[in-house]
PASEBA-1860 file (N, C-alpha, C; in nm, 3 decimals):
! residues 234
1> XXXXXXXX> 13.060/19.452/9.776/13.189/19.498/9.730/13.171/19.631/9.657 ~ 13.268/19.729/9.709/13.236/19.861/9.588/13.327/19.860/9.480 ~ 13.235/19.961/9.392/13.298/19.974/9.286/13.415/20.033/9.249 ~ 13.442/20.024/9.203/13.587/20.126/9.143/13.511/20.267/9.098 ~ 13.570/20.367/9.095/13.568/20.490/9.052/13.572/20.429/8.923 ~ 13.619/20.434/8.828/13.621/20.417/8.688/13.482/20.314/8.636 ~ 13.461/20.218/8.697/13.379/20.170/8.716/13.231/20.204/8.711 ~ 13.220/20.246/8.821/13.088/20.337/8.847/13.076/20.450/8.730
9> XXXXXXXX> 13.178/20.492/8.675/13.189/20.618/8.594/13.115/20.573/8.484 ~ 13.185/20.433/8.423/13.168/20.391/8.277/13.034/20.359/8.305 ~ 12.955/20.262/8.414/12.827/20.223/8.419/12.725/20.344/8.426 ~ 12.773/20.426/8.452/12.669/20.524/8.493/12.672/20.615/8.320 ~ 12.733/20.651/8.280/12.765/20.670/8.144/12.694/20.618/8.043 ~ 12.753/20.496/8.033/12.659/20.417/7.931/12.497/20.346/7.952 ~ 12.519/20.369/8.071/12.354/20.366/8.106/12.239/20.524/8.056 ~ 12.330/20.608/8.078/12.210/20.747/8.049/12.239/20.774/7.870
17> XXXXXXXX> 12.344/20.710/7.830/12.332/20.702/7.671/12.310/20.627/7.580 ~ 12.268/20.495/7.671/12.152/20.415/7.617/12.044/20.426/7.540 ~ 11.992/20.543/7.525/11.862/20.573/7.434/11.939/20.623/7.344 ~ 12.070/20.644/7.283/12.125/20.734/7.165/12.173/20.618/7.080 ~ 12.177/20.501/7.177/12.232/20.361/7.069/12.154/20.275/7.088 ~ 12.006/20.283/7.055/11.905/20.207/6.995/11.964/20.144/6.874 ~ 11.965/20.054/6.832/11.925/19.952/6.663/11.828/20.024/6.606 ~ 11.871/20.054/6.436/11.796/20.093/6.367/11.683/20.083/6.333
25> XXXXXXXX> 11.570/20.149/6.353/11.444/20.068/6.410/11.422/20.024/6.221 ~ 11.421/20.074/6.148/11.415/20.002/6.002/11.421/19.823/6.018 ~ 11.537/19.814/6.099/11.582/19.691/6.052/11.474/19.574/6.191 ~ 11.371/19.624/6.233/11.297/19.531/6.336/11.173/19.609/6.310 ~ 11.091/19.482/6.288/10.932/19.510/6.233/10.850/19.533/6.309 ~ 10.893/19.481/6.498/10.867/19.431/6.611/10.948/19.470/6.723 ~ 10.861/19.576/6.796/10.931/19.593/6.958/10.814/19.589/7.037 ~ 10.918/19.495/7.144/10.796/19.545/7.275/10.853/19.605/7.396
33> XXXXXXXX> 10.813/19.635/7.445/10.855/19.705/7.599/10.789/19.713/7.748 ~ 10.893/19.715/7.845/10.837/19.747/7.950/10.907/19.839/8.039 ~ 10.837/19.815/8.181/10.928/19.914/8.280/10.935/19.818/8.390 ~ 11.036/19.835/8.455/11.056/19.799/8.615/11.158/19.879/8.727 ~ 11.135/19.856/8.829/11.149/19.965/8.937/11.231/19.868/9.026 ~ 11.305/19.923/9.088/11.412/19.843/9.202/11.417/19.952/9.310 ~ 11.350/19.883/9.402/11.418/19.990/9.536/11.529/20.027/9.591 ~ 11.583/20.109/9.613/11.708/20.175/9.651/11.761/20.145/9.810
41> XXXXXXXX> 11.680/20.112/9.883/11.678/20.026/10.024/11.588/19.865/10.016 ~ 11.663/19.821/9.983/11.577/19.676/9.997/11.558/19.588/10.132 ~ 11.407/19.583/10.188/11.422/19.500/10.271/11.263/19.438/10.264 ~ 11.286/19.273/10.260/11.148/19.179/10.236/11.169/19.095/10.309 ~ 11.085/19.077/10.335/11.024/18.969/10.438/11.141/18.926/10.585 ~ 11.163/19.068/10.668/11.229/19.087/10.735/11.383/19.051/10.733 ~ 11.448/19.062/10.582/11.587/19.045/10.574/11.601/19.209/10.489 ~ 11.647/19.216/10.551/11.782/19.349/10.459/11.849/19.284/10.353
49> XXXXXXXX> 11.862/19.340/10.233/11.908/19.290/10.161/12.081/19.318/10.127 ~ 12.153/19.161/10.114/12.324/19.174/10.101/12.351/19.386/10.061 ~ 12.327/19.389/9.959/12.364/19.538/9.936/12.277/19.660/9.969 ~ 12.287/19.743/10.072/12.216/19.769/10.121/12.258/19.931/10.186 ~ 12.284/20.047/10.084/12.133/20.133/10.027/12.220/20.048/9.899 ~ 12.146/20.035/9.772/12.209/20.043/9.646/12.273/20.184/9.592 ~ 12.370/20.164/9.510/12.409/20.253/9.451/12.347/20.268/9.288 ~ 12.350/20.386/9.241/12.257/20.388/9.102/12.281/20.275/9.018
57> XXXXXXXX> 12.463/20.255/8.988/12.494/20.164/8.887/12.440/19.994/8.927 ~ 12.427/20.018/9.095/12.419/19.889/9.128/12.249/19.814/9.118 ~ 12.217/19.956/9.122/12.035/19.942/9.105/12.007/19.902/8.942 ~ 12.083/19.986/8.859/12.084/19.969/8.724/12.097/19.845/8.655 ~ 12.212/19.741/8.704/12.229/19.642/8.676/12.110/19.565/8.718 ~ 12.041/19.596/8.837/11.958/19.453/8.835/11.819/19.510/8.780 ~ 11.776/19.641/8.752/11.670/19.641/8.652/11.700/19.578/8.488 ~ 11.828/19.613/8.477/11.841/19.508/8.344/11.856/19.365/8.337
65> XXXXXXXX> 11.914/19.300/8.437/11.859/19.188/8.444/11.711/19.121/8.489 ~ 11.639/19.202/8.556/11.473/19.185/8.570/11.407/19.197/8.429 ~ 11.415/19.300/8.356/11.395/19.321/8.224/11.429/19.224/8.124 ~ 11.560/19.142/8.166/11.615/19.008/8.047/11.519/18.923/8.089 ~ 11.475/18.898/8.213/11.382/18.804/8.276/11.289/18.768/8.251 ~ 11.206/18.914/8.225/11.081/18.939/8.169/11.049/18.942/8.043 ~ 11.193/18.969/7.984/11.114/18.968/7.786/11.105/18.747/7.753 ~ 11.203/18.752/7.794/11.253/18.583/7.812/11.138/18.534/7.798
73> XXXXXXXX> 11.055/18.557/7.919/10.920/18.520/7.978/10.827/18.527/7.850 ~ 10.825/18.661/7.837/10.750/18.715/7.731/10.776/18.608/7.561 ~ 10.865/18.617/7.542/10.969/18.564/7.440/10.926/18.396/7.382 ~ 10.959/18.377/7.490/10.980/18.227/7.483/10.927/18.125/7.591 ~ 10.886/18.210/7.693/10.771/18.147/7.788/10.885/18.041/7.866 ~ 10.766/17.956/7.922/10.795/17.846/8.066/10.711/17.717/7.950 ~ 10.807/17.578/7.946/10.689/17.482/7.963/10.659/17.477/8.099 ~ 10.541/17.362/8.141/10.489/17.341/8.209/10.427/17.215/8.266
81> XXXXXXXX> 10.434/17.172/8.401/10.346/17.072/8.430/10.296/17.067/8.574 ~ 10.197/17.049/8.542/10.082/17.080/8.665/10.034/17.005/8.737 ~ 10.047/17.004/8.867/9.970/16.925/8.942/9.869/16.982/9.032 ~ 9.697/17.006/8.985/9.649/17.083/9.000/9.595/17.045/9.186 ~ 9.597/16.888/9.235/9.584/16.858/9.334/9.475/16.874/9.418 ~ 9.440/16.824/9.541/9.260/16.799/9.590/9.297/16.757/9.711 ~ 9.220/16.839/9.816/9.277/16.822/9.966/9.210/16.705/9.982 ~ 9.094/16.612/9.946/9.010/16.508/9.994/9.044/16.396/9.931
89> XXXXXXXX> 9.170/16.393/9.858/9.215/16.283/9.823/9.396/16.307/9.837 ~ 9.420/16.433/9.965/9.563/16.384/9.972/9.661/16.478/9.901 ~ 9.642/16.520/9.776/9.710/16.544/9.667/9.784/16.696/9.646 ~ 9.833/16.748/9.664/9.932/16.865/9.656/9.942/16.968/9.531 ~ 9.896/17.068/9.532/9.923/17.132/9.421/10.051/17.178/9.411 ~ 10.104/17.183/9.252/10.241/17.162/9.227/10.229/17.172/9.114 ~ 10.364/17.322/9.061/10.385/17.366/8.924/10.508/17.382/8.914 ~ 10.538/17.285/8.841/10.695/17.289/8.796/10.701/17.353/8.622
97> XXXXXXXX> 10.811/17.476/8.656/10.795/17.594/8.515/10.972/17.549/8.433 ~ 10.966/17.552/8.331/11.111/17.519/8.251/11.105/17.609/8.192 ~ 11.195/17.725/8.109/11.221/17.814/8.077/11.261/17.754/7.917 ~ 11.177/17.770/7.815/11.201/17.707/7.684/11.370/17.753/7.637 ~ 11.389/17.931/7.667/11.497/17.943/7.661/11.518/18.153/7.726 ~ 11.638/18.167/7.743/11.642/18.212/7.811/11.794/18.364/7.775 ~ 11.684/18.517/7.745/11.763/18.660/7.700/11.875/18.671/7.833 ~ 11.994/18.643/7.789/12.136/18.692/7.890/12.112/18.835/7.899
105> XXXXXXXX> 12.154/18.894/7.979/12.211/19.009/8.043/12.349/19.080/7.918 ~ 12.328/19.178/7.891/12.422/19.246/7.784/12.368/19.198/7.598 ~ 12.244/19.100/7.638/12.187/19.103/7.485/12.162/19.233/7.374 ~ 12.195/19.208/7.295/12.197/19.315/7.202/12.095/19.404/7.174 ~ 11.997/19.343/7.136/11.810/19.370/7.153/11.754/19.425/7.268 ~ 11.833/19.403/7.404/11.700/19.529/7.535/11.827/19.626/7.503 ~ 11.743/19.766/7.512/11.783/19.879/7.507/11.691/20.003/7.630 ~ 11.813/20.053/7.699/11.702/20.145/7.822/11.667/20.239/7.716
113> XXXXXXXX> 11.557/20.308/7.752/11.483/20.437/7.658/11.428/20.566/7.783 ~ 11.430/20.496/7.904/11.435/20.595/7.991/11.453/20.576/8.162 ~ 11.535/20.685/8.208/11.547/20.639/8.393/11.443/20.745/8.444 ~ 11.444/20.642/8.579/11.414/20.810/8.648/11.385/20.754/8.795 ~ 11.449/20.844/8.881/11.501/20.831/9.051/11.415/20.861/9.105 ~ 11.287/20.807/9.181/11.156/20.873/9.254/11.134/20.786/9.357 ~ 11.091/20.837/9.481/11.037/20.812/9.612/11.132/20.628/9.639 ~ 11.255/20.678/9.658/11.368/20.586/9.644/11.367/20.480/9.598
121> XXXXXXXX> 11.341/20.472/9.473/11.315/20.363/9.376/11.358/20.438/9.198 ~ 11.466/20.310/9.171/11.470/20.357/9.036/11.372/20.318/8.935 ~ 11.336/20.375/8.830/11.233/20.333/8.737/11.321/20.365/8.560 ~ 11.355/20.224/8.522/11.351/20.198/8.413/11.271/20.192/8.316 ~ 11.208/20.207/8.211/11.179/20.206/8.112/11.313/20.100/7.976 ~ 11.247/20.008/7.908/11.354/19.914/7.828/11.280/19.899/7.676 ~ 11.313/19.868/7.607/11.281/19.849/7.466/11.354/19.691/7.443 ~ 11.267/19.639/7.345/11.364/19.460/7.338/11.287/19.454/7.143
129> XXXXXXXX> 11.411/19.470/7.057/11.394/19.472/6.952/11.386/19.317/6.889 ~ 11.268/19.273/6.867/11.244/19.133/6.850/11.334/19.121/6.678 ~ 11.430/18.989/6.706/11.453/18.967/6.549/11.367/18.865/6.505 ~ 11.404/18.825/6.344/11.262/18.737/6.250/11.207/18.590/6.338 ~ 11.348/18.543/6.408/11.291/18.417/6.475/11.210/18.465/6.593 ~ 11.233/18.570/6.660/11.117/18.587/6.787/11.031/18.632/6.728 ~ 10.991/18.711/6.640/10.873/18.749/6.577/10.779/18.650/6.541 ~ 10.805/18.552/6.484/10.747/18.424/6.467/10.725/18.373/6.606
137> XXXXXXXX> 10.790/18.354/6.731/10.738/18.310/6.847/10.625/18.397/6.894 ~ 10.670/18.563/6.933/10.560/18.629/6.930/10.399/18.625/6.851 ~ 10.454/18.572/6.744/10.285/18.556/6.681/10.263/18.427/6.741 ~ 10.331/18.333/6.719/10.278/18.169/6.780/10.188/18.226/6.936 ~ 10.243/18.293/6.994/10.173/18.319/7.113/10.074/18.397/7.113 ~ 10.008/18.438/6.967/9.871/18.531/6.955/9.774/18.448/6.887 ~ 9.851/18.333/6.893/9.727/18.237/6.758/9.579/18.195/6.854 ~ 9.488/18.118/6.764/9.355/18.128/6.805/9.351/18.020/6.931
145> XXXXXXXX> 9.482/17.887/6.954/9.480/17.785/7.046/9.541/17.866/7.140 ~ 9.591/18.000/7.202/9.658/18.038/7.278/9.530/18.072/7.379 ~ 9.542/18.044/7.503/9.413/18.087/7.623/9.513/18.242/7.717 ~ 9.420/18.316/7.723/9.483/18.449/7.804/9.388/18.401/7.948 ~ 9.522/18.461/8.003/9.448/18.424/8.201/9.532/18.493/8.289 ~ 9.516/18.529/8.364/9.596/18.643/8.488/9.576/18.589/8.616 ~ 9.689/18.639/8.658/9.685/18.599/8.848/9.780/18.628/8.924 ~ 9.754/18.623/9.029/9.848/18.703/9.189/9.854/18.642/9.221
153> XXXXXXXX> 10.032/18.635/9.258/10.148/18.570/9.345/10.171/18.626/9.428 ~ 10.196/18.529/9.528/10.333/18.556/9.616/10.429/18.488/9.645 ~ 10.541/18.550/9.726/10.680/18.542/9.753/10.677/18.479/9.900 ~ 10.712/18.378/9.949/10.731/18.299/10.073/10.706/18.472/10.168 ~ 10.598/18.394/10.275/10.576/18.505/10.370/10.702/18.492/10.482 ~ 10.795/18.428/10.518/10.875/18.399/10.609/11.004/18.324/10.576 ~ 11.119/18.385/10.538/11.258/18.299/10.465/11.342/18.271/10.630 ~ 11.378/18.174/10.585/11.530/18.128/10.705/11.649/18.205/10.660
161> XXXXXXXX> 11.666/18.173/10.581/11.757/18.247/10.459/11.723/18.341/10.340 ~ 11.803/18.446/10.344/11.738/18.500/10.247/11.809/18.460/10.099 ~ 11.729/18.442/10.003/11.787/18.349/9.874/11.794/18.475/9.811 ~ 11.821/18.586/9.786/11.867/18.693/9.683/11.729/18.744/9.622 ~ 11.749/18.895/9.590/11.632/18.969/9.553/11.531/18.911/9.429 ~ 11.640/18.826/9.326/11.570/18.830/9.226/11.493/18.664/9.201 ~ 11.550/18.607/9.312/11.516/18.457/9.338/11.318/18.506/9.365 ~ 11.379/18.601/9.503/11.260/18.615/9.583/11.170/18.659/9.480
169> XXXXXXXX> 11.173/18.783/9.378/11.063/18.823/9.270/10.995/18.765/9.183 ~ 11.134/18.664/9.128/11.050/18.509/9.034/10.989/18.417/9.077 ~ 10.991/18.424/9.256/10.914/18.296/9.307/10.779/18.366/9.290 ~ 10.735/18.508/9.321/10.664/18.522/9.354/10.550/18.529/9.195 ~ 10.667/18.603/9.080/10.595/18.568/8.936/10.596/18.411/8.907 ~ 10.602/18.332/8.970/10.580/18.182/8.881/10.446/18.172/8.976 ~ 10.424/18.204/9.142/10.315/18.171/9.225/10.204/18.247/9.157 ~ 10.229/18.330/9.076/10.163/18.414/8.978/10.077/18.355/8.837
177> XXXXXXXX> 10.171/18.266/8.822/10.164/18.125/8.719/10.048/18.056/8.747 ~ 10.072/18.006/8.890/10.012/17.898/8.895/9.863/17.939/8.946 ~ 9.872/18.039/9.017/9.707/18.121/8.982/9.673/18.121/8.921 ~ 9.728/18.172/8.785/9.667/18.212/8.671/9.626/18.041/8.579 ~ 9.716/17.948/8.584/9.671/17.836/8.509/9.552/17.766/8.604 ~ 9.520/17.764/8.725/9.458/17.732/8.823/9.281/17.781/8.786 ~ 9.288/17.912/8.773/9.189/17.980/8.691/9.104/17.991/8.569 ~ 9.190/17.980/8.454/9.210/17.944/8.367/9.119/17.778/8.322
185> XXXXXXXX> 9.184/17.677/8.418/9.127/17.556/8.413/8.999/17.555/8.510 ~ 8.952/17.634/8.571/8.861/17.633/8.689/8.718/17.678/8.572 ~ 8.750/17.759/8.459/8.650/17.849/8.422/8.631/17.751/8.275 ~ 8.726/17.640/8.252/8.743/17.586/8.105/8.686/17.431/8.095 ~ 8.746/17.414/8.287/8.719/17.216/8.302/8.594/17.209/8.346 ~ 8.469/17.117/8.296/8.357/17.096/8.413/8.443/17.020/8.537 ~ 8.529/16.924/8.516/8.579/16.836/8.632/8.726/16.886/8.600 ~ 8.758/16.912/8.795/8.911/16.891/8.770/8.989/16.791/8.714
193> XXXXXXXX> 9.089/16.829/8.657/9.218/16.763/8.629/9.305/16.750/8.713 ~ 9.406/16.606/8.705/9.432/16.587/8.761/9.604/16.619/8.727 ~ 9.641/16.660/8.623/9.765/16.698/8.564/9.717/16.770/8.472 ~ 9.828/16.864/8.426/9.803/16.941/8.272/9.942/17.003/8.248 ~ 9.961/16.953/8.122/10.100/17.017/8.075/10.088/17.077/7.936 ~ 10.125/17.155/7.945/10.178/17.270/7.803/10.280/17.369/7.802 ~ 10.252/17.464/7.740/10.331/17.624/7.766/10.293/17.730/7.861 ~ 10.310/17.816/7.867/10.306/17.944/7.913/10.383/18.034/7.928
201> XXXXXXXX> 10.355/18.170/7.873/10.419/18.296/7.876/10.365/18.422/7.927 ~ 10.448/18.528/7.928/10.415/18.631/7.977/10.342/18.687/7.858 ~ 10.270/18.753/7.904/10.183/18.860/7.800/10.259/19.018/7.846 ~ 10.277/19.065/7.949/10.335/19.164/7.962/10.423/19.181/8.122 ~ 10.488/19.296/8.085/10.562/19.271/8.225/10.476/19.258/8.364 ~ 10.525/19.198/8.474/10.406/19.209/8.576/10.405/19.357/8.655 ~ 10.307/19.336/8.748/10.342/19.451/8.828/10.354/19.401/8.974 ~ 10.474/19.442/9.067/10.495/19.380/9.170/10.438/19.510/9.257
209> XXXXXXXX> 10.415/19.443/9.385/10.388/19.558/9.490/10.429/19.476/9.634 ~ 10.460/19.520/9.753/10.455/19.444/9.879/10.359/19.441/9.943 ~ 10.311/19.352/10.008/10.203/19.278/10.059/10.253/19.211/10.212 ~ 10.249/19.290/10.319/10.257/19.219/10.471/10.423/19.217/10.425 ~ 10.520/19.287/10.371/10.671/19.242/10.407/10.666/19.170/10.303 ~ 10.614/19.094/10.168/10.665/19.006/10.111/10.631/19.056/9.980 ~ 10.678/18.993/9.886/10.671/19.054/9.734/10.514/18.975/9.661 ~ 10.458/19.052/9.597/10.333/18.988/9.496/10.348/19.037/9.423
217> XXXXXXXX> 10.307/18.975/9.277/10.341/19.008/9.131/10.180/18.983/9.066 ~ 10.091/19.055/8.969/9.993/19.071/8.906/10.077/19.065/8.812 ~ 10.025/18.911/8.686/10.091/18.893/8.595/9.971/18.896/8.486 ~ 9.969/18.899/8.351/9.890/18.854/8.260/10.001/18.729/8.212 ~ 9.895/18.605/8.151/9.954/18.556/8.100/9.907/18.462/7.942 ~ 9.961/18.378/7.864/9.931/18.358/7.743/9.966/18.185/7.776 ~ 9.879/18.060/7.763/9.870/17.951/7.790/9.820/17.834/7.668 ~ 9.939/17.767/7.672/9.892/17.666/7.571/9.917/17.534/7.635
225> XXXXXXXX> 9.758/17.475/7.584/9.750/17.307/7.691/9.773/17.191/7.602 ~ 9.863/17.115/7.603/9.932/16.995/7.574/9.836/16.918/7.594 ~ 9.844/16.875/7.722/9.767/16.736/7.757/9.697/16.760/7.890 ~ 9.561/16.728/7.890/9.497/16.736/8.047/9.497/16.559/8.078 ~ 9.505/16.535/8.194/9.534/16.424/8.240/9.414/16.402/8.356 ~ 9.272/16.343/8.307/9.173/16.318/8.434/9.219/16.252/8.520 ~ 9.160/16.250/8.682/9.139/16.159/8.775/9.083/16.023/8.744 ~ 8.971/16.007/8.626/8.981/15.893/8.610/9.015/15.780/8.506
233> XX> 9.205/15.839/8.489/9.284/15.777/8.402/9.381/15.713/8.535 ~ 9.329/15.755/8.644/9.395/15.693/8.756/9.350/15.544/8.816
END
């Protein structure tokens, strides 16, 4: 659907004067930031995407919602439970992620700090002014029980349907997840486990790239383990 003239006017407006109405940085002890990029022709894993070239305001909107996505992540993390699984007994690996809680779109705290239009892709730059209660989450996620671990996702190599751009990017950051906790327990367990549940968060934004037509995400991440559950509690 297009926009209205007035529309497009006001979005495009208050998007490039976004860096003049930052929050007083006095009043936040704590920022973090990232960047993300949206292509201006979208097409993955042989679907064209519903809107298709984007328009700036329309590109704009969904780097700020990728950005709410990612501090969220960052923020307040995913619980977690794992099913780390074993082909010689059957068993399926399987990571189901819950979102402890979750930065809306128009939050007060992300602020853009810079655009910029290159090799048809927009590139955001965002600022996310942590207040006293995330600051306290942010440190909970630097304490000495927190495990750091990284890993590469991907995004279904072949859709029937295409489920929307930003479905497709988070599948491919949670397959990102489960690398990274996969790893993580590979370098920590002498014997696999057979479940493991805790937390996990982002440490920083990921970096996506395409891979054969499909999306992959290089994530860092920040992991806290609840409960490991052996094979022989079975």
């Amino acid at each position: 659907m297009k926009l209205s003239l007035f529309y497009f006017i006001f979005l495009l407006l208050a998007i490039l004067n976004l860096s003049a109405q930052l929050l007083d940085q006095g009043n936040h002890a704590y920022t973090i930031r990232g960047e993300v990029f949206v292509d201006l022709e979208p097409i993955y894993a042989g679907h064209v995407d519903e809107e298709y070239p984007l328009t700036i305001p329309a590109a704009s909107l969904r780097a700020l919602e990728e950005a709410a996505m990612f501090y969220s992540a960052m923020i307040y993390g995913w619980s977690f439970h794992y099913e780390v699984g074993e082909r010689a007994r059957l068993i399926e690996e399987r990571l189901e992620l819950e979102p402890v809680a979750v930065i809306q779109f128009g939050d007060p705290g992300l602020k853009v700090t810079e655009t910029e239009i290159r090799d048809s892709r927009l590139r955001m730059w965002t600022d996310y002014h942590l207040d006293d209660a995330q600051q306290r989450r942010m440190s909970m996620w630097r304490t000495g029980t927190i495990r750091n671990t990284q890993g590469l996702g991907y995004s279904a190599s072949s859709l029937d349907e295409y489920p929307g751009w930003l479905i497709v990017k988070k599948s491919a950051l949670e397959d990102a997840a489960r690398s990274a906790l996969r790893a993580a327990l590979r370098g920590s367990e002498r014997n696999r486990p057979k479940e493991v549940t805790g937390f996990i968060s982002l440490a920083s934004f990921p970096r996506y790239f395409i891979d054969s037509g499909r999306w992959a995400a290089v994530a860092r991440f920040r992991m806290q383990i609840i409960e490991i559950i052996p094979f022989s509690a079975y």
